[in-house]
KEFIGU-415588 format. One record per residue (C-alpha): residue in three letters; x, y, z; residue number from 1. Coordinates in Angstrom, 3 decimals. Example, Ala and Ser with C-alpha at 12.3 -4.5 7.8 and 13.67 -1.06 7.14 Angstrom:
KEFIGU-415588
+---------+----------+----------+----------+-----+
| residuo |       c1 |       c2 |       c3 | num |
+---------+----------+----------+----------+-----+
|     ALA |   12.300 |   -4.500 |    7.800 |   1 |
|     SER |   13.670 |   -1.060 |    7.140 |   2 |
+---------+----------+----------+----------+-----+
This chain:
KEFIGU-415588
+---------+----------+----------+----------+-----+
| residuo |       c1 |       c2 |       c3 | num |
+---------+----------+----------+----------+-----+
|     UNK |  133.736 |   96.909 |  159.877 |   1 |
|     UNK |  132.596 |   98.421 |  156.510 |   2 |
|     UNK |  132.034 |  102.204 |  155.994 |   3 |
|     UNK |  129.531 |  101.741 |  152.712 |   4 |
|     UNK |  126.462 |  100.330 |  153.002 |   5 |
|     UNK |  124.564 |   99.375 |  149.126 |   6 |
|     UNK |  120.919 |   98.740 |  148.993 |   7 |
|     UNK |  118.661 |   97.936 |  145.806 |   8 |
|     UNK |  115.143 |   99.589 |  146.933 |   9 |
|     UNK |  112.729 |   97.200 |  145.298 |  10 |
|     UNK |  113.165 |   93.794 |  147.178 |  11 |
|     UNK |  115.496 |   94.552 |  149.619 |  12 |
|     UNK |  114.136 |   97.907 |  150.963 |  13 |
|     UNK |  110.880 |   97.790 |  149.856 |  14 |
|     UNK |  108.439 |   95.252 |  149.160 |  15 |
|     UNK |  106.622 |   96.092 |  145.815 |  16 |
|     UNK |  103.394 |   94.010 |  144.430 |  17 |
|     UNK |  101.755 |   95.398 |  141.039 |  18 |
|     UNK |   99.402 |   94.036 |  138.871 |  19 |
|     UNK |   99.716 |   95.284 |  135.337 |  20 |
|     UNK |   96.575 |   93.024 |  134.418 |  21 |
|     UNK |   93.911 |   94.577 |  135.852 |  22 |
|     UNK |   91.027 |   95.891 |  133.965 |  23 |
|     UNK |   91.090 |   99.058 |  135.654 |  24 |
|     UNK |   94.538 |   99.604 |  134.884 |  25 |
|     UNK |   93.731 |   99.683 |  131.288 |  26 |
|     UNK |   90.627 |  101.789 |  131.465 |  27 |
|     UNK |   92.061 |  104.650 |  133.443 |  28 |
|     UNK |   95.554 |  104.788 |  130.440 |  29 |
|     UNK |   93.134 |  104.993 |  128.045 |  30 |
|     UNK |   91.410 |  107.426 |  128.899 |  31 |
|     UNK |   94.802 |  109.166 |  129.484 |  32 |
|     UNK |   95.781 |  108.392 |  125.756 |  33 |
|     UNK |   92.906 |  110.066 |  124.133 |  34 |
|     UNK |   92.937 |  112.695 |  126.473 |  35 |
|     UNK |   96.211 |  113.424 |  124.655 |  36 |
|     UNK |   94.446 |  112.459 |  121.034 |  37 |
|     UNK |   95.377 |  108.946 |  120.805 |  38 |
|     UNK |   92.751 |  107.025 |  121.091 |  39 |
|     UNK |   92.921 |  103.044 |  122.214 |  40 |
|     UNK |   90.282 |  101.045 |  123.604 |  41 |
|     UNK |   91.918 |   99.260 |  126.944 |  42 |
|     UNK |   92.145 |   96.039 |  125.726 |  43 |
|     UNK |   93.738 |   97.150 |  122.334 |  44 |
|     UNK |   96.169 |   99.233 |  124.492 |  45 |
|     UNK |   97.286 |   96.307 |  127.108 |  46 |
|     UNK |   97.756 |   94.177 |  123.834 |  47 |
|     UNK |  100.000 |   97.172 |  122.283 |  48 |
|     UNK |  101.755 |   97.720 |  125.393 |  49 |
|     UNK |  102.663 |   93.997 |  125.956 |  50 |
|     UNK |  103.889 |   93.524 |  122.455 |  51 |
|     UNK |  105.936 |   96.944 |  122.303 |  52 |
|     UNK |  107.657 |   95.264 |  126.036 |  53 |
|     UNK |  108.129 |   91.856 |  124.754 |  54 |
|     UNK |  109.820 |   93.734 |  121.495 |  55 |
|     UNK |  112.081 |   96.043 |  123.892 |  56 |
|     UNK |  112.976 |   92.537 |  125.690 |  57 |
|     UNK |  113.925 |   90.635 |  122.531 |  58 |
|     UNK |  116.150 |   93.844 |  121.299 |  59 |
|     UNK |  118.110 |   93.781 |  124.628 |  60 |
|     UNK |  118.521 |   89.779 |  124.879 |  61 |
|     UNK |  120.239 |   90.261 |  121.392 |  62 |
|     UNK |  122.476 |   93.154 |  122.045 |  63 |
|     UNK |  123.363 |   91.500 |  125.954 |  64 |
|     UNK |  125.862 |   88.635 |  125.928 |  65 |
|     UNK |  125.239 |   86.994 |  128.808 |  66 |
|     UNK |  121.927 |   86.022 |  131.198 |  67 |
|     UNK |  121.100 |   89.108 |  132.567 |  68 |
|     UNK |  119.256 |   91.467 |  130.313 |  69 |
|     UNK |  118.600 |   95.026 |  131.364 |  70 |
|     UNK |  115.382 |   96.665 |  132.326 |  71 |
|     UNK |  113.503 |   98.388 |  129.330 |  72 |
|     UNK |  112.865 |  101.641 |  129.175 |  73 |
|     UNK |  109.102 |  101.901 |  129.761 |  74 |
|     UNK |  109.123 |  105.872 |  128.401 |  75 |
|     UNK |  110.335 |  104.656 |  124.827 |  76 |
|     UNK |  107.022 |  102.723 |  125.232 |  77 |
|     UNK |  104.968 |  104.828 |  125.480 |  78 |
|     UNK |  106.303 |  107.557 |  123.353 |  79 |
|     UNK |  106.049 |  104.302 |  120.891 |  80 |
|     UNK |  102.296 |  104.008 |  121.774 |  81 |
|     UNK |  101.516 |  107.758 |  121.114 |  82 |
|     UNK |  103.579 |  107.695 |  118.051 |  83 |
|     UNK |  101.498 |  104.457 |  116.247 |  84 |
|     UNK |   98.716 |  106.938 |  116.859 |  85 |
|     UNK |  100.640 |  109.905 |  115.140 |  86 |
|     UNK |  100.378 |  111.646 |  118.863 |  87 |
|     UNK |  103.828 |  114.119 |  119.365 |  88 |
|     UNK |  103.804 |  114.614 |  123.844 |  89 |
|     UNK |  106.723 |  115.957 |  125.764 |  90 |
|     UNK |  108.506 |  114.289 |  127.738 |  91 |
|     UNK |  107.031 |  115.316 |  130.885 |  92 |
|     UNK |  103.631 |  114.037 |  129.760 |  93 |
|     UNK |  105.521 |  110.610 |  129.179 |  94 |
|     UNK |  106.657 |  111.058 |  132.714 |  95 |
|     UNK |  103.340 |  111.919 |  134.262 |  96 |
|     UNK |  101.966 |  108.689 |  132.200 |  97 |
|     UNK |  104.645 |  106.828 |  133.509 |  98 |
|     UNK |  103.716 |  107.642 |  137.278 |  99 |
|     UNK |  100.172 |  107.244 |  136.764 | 100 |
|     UNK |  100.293 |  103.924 |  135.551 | 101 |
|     UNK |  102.756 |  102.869 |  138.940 | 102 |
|     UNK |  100.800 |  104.058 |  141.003 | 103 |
|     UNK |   97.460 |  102.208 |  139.385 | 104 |
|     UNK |   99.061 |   99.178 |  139.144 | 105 |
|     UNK |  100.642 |   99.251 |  142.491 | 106 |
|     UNK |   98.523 |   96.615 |  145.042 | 107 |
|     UNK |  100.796 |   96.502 |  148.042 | 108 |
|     UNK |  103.667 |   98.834 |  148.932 | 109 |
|     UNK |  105.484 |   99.000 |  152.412 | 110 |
|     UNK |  109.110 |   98.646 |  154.200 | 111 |
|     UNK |  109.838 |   95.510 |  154.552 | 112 |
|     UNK |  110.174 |   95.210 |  158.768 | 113 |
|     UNK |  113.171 |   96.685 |  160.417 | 114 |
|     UNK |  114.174 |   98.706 |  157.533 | 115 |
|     UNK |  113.568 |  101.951 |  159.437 | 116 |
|     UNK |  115.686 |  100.801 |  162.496 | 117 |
|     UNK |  118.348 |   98.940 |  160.570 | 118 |
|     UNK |  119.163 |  102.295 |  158.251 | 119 |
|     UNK |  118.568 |  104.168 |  161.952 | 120 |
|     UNK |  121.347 |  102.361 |  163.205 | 121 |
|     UNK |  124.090 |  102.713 |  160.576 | 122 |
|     UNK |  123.399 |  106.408 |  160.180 | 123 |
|     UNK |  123.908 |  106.541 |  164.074 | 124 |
|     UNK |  127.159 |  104.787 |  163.726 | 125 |
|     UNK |  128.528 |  107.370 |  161.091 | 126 |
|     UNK |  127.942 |  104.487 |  157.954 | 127 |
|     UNK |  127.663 |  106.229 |  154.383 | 128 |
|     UNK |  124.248 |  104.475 |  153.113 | 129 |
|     UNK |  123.736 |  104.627 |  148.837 | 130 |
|     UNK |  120.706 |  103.179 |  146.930 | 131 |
|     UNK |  121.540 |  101.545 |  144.037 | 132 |
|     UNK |  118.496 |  100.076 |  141.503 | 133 |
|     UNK |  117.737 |   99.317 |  138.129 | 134 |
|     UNK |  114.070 |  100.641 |  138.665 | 135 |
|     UNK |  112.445 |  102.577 |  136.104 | 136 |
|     UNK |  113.616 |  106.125 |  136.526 | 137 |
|     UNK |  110.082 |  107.507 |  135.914 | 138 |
|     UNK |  108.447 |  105.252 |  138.416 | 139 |
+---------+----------+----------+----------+-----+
């Protein structure tokens, strides 16, 4: 049978449920933002953040030929978001940003049942496994 074994993570692995909506979400980045000196109240961030994804979206749609469209890179946001507020960070403080605000807006994240025992088995039987996703890197 095969030797090679490809998995995506998110929805095949592991079953993922955020909620980028929430109030709370917003509150905790900016207090994050003007912790670094750029200050946003949370609704005027969720609006900048939206519009800064929705402009990411529309630049890939027109550079993709073809239906499927790439994922964004969420770190050019929010470099973009410190930047409108004349904020330099490092990268790393666009990657701690970037994990905070997965792990706030996370609501439900588990193996989806048998994973464990199905990756189990084709170790056992001497199967190469590789995870393959278009995830954010920073998340």
């Amino acid at each position: 049978m095969y030797q090679n074994y490809i998995f995506d993570l998110y929805g095949t692995l592991v079953d993922i449920h955020t909620n980028e909506k929430k109030a709370y979400l917003w509150k905790k980045m900016s207090l994050f933002f003007g912790m670094k000196g750029a200050a946003y109240e949370p609704k005027e961030l969720r609006t900048a953040y939206e519009t800064k994804i929705k402009e990411q979206e529309a630049a890939l749609r027109m550079e993709c030929c073809g239906s499927h469209v790439p994922e964004i890179d969420i770190a050019d946001v929010f470099r973009q978001l410190f930047e409108d507020k004349a904020v330099s960070v490092t990268e790393e403080e666009i990657a701690d940003l970037a994990k905070m605000f997965r792990a706030i807006s996370i609501e439900e994240l588990s193996l989806f049942p048998g994973v464990p025992e199905m990756l189990q088995r084709l170790k056992d039987a001497g199967k190469k496994v590789f995870l393959l996703s278009n995830a954010q890197a920073l998340f």
